[in-house]
N, C-alpha and C positions, 0 to 999 in steps of 0.2 A: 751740290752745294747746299748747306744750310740755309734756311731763310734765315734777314735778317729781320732781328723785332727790333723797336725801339728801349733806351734802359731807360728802366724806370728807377732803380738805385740801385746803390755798390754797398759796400761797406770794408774794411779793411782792418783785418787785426792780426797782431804780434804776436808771433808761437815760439818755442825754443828752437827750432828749425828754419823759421822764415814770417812764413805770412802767409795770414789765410786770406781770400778776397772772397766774398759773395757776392756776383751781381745777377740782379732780376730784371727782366725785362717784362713789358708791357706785356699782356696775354702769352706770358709763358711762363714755366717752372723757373725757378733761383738753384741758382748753380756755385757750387764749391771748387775753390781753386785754389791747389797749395802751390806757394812764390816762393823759393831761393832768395836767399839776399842779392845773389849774382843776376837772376831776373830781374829783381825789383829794381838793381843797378838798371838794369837791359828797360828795364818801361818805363824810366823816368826818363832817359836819354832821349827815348823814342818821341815821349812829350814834349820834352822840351824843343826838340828838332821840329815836331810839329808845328810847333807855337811861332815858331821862326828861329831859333834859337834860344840860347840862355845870353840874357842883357844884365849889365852891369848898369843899377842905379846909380842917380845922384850921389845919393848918400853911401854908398859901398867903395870900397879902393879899387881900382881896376890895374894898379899893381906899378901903373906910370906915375914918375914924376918930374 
């Protein structure tokens, strides 16, 4: 198993293809990572899951009326 470092940042940019992500970590090399749209679909979900889910503010329609 790889160690794990801590990140120390990301960064995130649009290609014609998808997405590039760079994330570096604390005492370790920065690393390049090509994203699918279909990924990016696939790691937002995973966030949001994380998060607790995806919530509907005050101010947004939650579709009831």
């Amino acid at each position: 198993m790889a160690k794990l470092l801590p990140l120390q940042s990301f960064s995130l940019q649009e290609t014609e293809d998808g997405y590039r992500l760079l994330v570096s970590a604390i005492g370790g090399e920065s690393l390049y990572v090509s994203i699918t749209p279909d990924q990016m679909d696939d790691i937002i979900d995973s966030l949001e899951n994380a998060m607790g889910g995806e919530e509907v503010g005050e101010d947004e329609d939650d579709g009831e009326y």
